[in-house]
C-alpha beads as a LAMMPS data file, in Angstrom:
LAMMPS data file: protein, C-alpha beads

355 atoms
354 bonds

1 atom types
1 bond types

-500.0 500.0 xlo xhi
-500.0 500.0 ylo yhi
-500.0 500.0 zlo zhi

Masses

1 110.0

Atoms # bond

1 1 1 -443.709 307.236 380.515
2 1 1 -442.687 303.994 379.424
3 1 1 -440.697 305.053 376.417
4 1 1 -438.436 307.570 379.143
5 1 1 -437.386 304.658 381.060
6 1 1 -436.477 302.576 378.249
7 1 1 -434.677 305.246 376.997
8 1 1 -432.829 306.122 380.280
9 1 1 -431.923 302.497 380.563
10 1 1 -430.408 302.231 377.651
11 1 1 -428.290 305.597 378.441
12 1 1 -427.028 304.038 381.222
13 1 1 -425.892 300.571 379.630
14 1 1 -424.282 302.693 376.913
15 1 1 -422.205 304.608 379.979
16 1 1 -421.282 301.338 381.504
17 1 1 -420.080 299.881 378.056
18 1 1 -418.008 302.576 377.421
19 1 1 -416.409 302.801 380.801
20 1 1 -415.486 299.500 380.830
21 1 1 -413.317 300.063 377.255
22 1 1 -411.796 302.887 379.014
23 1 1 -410.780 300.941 381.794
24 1 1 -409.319 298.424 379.878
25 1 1 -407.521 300.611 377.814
26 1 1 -405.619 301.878 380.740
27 1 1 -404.878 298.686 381.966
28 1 1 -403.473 297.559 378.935
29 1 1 -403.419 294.009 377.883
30 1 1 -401.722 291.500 379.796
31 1 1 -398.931 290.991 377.286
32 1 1 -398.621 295.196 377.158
33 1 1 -397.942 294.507 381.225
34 1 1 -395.723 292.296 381.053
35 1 1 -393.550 294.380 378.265
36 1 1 -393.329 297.204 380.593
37 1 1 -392.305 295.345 383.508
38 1 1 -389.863 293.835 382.121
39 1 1 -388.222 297.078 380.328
40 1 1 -388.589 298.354 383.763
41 1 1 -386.484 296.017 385.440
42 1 1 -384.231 296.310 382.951
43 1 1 -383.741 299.661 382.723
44 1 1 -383.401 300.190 386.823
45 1 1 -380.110 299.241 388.152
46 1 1 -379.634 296.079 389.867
47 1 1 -378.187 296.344 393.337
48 1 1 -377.708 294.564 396.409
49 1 1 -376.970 295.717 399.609
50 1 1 -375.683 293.883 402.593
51 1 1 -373.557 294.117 406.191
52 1 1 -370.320 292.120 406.491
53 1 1 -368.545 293.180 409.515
54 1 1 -370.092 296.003 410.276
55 1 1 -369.522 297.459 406.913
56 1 1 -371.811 297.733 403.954
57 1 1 -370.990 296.662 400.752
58 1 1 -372.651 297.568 397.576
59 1 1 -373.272 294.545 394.661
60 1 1 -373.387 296.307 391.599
61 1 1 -374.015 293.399 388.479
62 1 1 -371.977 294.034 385.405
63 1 1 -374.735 295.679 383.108
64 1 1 -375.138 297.915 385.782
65 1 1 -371.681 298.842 386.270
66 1 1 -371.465 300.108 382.796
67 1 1 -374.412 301.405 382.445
68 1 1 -372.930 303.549 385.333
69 1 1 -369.394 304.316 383.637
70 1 1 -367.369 302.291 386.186
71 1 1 -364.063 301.383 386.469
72 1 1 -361.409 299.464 388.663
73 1 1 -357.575 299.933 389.095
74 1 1 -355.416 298.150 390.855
75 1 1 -353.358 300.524 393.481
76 1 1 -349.130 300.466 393.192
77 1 1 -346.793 300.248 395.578
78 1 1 -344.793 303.176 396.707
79 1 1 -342.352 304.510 399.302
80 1 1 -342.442 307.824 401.055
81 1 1 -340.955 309.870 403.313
82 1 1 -343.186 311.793 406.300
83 1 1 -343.806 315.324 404.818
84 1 1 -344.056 318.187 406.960
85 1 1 -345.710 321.406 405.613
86 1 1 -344.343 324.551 406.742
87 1 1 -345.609 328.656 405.587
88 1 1 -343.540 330.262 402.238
89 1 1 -343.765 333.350 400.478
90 1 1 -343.123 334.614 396.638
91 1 1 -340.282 337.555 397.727
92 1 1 -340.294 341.248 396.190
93 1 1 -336.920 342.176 394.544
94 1 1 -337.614 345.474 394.849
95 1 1 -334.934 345.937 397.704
96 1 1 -332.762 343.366 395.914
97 1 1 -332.663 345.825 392.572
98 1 1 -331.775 348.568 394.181
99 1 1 -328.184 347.062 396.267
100 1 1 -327.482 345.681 393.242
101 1 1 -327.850 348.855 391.959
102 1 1 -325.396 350.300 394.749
103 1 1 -323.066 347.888 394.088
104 1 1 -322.964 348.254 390.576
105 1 1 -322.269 351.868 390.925
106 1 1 -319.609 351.290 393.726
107 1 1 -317.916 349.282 390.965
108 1 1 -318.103 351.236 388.295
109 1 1 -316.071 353.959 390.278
110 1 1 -313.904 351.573 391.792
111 1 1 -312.643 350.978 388.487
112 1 1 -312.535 354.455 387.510
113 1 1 -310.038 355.254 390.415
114 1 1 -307.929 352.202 389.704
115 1 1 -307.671 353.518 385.787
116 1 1 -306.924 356.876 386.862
117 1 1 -303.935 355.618 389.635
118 1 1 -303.122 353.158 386.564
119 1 1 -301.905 356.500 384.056
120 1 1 -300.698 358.525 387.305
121 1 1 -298.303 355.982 388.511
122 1 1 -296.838 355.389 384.822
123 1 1 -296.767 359.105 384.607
124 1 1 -295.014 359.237 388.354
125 1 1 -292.553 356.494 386.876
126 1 1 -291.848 357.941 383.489
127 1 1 -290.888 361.610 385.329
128 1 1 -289.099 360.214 387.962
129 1 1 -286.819 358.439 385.593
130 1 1 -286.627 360.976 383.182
131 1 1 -285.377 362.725 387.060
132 1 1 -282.959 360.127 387.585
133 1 1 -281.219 360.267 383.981
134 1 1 -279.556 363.266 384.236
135 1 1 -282.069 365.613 385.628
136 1 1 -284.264 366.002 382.621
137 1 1 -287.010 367.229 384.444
138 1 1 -287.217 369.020 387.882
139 1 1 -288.148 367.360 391.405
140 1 1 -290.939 369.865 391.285
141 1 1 -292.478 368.346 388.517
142 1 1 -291.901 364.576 389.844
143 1 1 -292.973 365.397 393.471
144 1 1 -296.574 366.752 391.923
145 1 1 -296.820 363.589 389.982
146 1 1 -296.149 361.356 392.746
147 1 1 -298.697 363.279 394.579
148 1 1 -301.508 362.716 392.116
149 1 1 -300.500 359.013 391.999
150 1 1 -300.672 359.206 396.016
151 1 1 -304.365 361.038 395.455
152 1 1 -305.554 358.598 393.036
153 1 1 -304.539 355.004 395.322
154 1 1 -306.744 356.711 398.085
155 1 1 -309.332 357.331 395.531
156 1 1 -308.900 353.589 394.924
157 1 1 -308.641 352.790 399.286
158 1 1 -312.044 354.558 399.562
159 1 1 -313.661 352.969 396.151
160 1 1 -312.795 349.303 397.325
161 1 1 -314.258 350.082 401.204
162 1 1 -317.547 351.306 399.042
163 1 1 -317.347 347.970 397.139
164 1 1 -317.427 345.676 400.292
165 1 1 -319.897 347.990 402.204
166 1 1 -321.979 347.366 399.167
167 1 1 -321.426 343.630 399.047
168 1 1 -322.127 343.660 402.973
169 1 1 -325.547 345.333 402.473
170 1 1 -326.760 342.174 399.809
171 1 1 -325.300 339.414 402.291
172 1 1 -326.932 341.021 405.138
173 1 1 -330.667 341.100 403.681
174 1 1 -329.858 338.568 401.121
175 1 1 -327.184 335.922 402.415
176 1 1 -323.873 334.716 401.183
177 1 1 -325.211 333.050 397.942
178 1 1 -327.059 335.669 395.794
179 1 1 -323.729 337.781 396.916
180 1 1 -322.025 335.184 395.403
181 1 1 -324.333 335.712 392.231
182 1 1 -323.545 339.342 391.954
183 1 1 -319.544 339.039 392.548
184 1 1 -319.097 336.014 390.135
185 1 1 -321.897 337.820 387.911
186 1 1 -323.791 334.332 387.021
187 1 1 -326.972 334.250 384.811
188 1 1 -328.766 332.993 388.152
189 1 1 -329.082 336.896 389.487
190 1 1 -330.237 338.343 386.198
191 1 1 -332.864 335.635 385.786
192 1 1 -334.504 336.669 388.946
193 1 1 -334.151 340.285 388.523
194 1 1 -335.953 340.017 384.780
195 1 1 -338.662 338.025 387.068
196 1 1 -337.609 334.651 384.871
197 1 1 -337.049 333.096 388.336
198 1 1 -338.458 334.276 391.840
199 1 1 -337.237 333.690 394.727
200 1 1 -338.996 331.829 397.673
201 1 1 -338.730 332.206 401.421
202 1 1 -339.686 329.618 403.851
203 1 1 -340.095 329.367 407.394
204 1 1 -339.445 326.772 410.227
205 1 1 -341.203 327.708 413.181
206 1 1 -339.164 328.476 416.306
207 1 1 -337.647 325.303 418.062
208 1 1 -338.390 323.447 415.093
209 1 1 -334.146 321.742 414.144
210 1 1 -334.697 320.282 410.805
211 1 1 -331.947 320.949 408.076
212 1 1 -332.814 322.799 405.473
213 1 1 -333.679 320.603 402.615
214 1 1 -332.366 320.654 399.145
215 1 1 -335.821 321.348 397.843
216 1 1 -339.458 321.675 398.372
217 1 1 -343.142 321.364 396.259
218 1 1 -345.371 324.142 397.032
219 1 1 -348.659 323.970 396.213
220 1 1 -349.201 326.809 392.910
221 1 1 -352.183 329.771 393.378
222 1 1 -354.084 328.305 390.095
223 1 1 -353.350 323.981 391.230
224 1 1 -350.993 321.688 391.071
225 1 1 -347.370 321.813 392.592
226 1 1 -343.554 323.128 391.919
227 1 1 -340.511 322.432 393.090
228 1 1 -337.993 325.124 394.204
229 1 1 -334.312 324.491 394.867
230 1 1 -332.206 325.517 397.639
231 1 1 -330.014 328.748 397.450
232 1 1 -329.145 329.545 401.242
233 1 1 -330.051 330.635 404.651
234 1 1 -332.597 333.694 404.317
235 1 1 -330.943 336.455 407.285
236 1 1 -333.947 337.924 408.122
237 1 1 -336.911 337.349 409.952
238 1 1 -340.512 336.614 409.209
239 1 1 -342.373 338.205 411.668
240 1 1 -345.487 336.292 411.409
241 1 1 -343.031 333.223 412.374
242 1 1 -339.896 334.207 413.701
243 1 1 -337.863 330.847 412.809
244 1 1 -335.015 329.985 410.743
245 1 1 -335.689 331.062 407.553
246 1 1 -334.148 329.205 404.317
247 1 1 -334.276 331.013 400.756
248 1 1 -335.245 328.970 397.465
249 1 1 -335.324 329.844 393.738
250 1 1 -337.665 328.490 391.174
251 1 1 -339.348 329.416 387.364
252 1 1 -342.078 332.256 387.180
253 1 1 -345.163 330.840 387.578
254 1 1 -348.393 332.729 386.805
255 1 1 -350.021 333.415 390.402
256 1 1 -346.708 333.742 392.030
257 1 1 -346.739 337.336 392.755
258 1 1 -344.762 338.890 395.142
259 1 1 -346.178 338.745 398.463
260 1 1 -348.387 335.385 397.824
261 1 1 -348.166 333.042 400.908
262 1 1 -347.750 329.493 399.666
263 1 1 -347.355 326.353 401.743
264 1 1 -344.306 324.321 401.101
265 1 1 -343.770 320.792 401.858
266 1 1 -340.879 318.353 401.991
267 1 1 -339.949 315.067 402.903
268 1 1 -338.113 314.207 406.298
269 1 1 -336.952 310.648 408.135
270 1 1 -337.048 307.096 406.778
271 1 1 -339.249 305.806 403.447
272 1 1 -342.925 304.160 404.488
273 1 1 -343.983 301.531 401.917
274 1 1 -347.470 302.108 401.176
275 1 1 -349.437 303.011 397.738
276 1 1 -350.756 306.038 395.853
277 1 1 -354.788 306.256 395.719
278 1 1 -355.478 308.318 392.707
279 1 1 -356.958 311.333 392.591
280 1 1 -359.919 309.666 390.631
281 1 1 -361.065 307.383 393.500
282 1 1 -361.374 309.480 395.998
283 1 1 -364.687 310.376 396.937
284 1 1 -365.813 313.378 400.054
285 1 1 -368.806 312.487 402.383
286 1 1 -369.592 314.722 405.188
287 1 1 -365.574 316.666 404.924
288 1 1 -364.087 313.012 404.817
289 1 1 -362.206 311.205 401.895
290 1 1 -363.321 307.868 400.696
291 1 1 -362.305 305.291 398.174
292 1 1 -364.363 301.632 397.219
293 1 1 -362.350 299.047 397.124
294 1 1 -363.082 295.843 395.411
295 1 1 -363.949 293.001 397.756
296 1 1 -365.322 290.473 395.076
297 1 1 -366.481 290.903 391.575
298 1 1 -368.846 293.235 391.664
299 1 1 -368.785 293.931 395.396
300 1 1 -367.244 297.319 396.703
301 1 1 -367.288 298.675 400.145
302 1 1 -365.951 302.351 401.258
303 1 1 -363.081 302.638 403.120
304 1 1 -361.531 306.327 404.450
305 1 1 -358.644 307.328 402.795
306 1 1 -355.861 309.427 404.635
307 1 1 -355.383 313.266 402.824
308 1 1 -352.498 314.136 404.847
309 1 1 -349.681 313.064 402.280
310 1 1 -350.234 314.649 398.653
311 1 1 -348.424 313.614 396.015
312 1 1 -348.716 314.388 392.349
313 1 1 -351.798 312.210 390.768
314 1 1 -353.539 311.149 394.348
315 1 1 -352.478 310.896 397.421
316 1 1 -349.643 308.736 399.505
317 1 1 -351.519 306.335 401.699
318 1 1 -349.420 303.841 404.422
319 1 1 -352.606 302.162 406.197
320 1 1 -355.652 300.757 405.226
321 1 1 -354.684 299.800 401.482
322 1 1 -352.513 297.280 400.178
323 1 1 -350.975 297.306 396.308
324 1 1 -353.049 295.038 394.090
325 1 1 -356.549 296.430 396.024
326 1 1 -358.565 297.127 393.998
327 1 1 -360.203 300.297 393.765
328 1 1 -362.878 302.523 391.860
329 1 1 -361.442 305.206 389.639
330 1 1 -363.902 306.488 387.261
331 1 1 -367.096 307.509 388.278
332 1 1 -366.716 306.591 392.029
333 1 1 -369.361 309.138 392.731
334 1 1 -371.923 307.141 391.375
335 1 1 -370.736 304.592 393.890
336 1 1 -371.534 306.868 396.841
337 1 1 -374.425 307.645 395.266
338 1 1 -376.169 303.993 395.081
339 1 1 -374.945 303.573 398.477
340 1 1 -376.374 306.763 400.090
341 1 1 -380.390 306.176 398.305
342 1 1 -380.045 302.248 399.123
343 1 1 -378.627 302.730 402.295
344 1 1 -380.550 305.340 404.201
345 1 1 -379.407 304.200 407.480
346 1 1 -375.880 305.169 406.201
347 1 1 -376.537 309.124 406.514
348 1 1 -375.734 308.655 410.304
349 1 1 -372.790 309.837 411.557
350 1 1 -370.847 306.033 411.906
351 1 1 -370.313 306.130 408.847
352 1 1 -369.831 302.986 406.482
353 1 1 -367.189 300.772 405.206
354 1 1 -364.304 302.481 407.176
355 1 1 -362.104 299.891 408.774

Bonds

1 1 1 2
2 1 2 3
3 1 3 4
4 1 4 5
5 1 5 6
6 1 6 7
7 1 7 8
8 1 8 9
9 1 9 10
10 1 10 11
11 1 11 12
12 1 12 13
13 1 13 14
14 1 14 15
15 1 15 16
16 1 16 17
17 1 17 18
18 1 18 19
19 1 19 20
20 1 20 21
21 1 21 22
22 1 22 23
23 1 23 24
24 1 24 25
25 1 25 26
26 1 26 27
27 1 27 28
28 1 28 29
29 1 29 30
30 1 30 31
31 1 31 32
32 1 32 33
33 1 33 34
34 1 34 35
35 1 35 36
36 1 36 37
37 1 37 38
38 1 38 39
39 1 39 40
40 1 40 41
41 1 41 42
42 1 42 43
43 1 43 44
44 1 44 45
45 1 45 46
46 1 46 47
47 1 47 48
48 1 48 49
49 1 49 50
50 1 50 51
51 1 51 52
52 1 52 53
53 1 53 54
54 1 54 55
55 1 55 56
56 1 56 57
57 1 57 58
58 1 58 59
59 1 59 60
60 1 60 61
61 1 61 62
62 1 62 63
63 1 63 64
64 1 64 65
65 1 65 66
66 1 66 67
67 1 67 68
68 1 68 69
69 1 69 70
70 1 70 71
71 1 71 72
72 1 72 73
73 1 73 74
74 1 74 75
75 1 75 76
76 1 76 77
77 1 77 78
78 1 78 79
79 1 79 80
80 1 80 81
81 1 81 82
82 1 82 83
83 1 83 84
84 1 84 85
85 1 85 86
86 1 86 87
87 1 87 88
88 1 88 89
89 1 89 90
90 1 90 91
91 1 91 92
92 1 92 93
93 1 93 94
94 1 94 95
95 1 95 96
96 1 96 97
97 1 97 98
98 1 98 99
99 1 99 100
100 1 100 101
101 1 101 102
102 1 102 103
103 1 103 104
104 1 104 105
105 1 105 106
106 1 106 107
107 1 107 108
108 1 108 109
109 1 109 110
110 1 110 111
111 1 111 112
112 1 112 113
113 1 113 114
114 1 114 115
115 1 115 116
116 1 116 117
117 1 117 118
118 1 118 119
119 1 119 120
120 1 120 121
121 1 121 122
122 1 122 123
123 1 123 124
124 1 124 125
125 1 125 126
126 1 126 127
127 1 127 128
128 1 128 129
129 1 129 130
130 1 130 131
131 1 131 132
132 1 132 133
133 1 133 134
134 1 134 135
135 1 135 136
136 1 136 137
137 1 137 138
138 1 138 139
139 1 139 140
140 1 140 141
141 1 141 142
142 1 142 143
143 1 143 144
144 1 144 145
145 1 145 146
146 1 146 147
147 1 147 148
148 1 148 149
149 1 149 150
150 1 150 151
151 1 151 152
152 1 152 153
153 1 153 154
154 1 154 155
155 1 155 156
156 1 156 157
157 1 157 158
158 1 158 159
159 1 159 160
160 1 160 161
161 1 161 162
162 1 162 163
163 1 163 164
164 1 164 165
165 1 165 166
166 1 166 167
167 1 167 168
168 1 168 169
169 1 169 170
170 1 170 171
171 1 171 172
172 1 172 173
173 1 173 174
174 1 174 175
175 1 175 176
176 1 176 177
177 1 177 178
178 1 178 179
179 1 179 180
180 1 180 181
181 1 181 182
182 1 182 183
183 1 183 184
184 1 184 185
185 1 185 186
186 1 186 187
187 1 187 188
188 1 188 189
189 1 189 190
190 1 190 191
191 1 191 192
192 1 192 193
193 1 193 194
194 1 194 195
195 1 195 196
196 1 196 197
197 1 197 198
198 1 198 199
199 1 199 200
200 1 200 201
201 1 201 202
202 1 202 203
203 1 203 204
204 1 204 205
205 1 205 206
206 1 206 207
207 1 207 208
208 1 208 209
209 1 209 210
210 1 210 211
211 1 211 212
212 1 212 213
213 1 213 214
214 1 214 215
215 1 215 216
216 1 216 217
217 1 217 218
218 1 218 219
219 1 219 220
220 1 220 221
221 1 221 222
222 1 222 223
223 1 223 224
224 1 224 225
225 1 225 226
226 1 226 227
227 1 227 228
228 1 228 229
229 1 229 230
230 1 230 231
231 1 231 232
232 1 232 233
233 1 233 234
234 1 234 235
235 1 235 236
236 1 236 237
237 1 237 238
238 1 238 239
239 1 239 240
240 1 240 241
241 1 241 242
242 1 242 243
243 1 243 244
244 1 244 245
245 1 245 246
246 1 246 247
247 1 247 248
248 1 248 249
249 1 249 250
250 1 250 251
251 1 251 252
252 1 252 253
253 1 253 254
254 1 254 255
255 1 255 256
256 1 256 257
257 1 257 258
258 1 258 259
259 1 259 260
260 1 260 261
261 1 261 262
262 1 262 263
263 1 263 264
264 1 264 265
265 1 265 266
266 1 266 267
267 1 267 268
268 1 268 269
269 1 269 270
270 1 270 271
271 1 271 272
272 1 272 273
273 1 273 274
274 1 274 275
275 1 275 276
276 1 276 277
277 1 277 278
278 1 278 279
279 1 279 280
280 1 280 281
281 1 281 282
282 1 282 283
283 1 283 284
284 1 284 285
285 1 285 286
286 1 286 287
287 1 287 288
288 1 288 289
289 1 289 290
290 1 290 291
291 1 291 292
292 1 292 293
293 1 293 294
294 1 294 295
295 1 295 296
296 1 296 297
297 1 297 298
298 1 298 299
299 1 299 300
300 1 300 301
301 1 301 302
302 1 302 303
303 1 303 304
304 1 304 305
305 1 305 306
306 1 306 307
307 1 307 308
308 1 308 309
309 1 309 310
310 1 310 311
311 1 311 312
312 1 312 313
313 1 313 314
314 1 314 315
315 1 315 316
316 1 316 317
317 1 317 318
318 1 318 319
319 1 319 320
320 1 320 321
321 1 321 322
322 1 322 323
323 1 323 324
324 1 324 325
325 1 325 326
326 1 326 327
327 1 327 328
328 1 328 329
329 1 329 330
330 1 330 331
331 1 331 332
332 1 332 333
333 1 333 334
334 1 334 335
335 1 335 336
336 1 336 337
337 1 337 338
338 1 338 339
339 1 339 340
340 1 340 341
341 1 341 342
342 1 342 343
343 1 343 344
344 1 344 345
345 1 345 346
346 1 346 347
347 1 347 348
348 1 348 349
349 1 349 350
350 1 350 351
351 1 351 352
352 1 352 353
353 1 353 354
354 1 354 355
């Protein structure tokens, strides 16, 4: 009985021995620790946050800013005008091909006639002198040659009346200039009928008075913008508007298929100073633009940033930024980011950092 307890005893110290290595092997030593606390604080970034204002700002220190990817610009001046955006359309030329058609045709035989009175008057002229000297030929014979001359300058009457009615159908559904086009046969008219250029309608809506500008940007199906010049009043109608409608001409784009509704923009009034916020540093939170803007080295609070004035590269803003601010353009996301998991207070619907 004796020798069982001993035993058992000694089990049990053995246990306890070897639990106590374990233990300390998970631990780790106290140098071990130490290591991975400090490659822990290393590794996670280093921020601050903190109210000034009303506003948080977000103290990023520099390690952490690269370790992030981010980068500062400084925002340039600029000058605008106010744009308005008004509806546009890519125009079939279906309707176009065809008058031009018409009034190639109505051409073609008003040149005919005018060759054919051209030999039946020097025929007229030739008898009738030949009449006149002598009597060489009969009256019979120069009265049926003056009436085929007669026959062939109504032939040319009628051609010339088909000419204009031709012309009239083009101004009508096409205005003055593309008439122009055809009649002084310019490059500009072939280059839309190969589809090289299309042509562009846009739209005022009723009571609007503006003039019509010498050209507009629309925004392009795939991105990006283009600029179309003017060519004249459009004389008809869009019936999904009903305003004064103004015709433009620009390069075949892919996208711009016939029929595709655009939106076209131009600039009206006076220039606004203000600057351009690159596309880069704008940020969207809850359908609203952003941009962080430098307050100190290192510090950066958000501040909204007006969409309403596009212009190639960003955006034209006249409030709320001043040239030299500095702002975040690469990897502003990552700004947002920091501030939304540091700053859970910021989900609410205040918002942060706007002025």
């Amino acid at each position: 009985m004796k020798t069982k307890i001993v035993r058992w005893l000694a089990a049990a110290a053995a246990l306890v021995f070897l639990a106590a290595i374990l233990a300390r092997g998970l631990r780790g030593a106290p140098g071990d620790q130490q290591a991975h606390q400090a490659k822990a604080a290393a590794t996670s970034p280093r921020v601050k946050v903190t109210r000034q204002n009303g506003r948080v700002v977000i103290h990023l220190d520099p390690q952490t800013q690269a370790r992030l990817g981010i980068a500062e610009s400084p925002l340039k001046a600029a000058r605008q005008r106010k744009h308005l955006q008004f509806p546009a359309m890519v125009l079939p030329v279906e309707n176009l091909q065809s008058l031009v058609s018409a009034y190639d045709a109505a051409s073609a035989k008003l040149r005919k006639a005018e060759i054919a009175a051209g030999v039946s008057q020097k025929e007229y002229e030739r008898l009738k002198k030949l009449y006149d000297d002598q009597q060489n030929v009969s009256a019979k014979t120069v009265q049926a040659a003056a009436g085929v001359y007669s026959g062939d300058e109504v032939d040319v009457g009628l051609a010339r009346q088909n000419l204009s009615f031709a012309a009239a159908a083009i101004r009508q559904s096409w205005g003055e200039a593309i008439t122009g086009w055809l009649v002084h046969n310019t490059s500009r008219l072939g280059n839309v009928l190969r589809r090289d250029d299309v042509l562009v309608e846009m739209t005022l809506p009723p009571g609007e008075s503006f003039a019509a500008p010498g050209g507009i940007e629309f925004d392009l199906p795939a991105g990006g913008r283009a600029f179309a010049r003017f060519v004249s009043a459009y004389p008809q109608v869009d019936p999904r508007v009903q305003g004064a409608a103004y015709l433009y001409v620009t390069q075949a784009r892919p996208g711009l298929a016939p029929g595709i509704n655009l939106n076209a923009h131009f600039g009206v009034g006076a220039l606004t100073s203000g600057v351009i916020v690159p596309s880069s540093a704008v940020v969207w939170w809850r359908g609203e633009s952003w941009a962080y803007v430098a307050t100190a080295a290192g510090s950066f609070v958000r501040r909204q940033v007006s969409t309403e004035l596009p212009v190639p590269g960003g955006w034209f803003v006249a409030h709320g930024f001043k040239p030299g601010d500095s702002v975040v353009t690469r990897d502003a996301q990552q700004v947002l980011g920091v501030e939304l998991t540091s700053t859970p207070s910021s989900h609410s619907a205040a918002g942060l950092g706007s002025d």
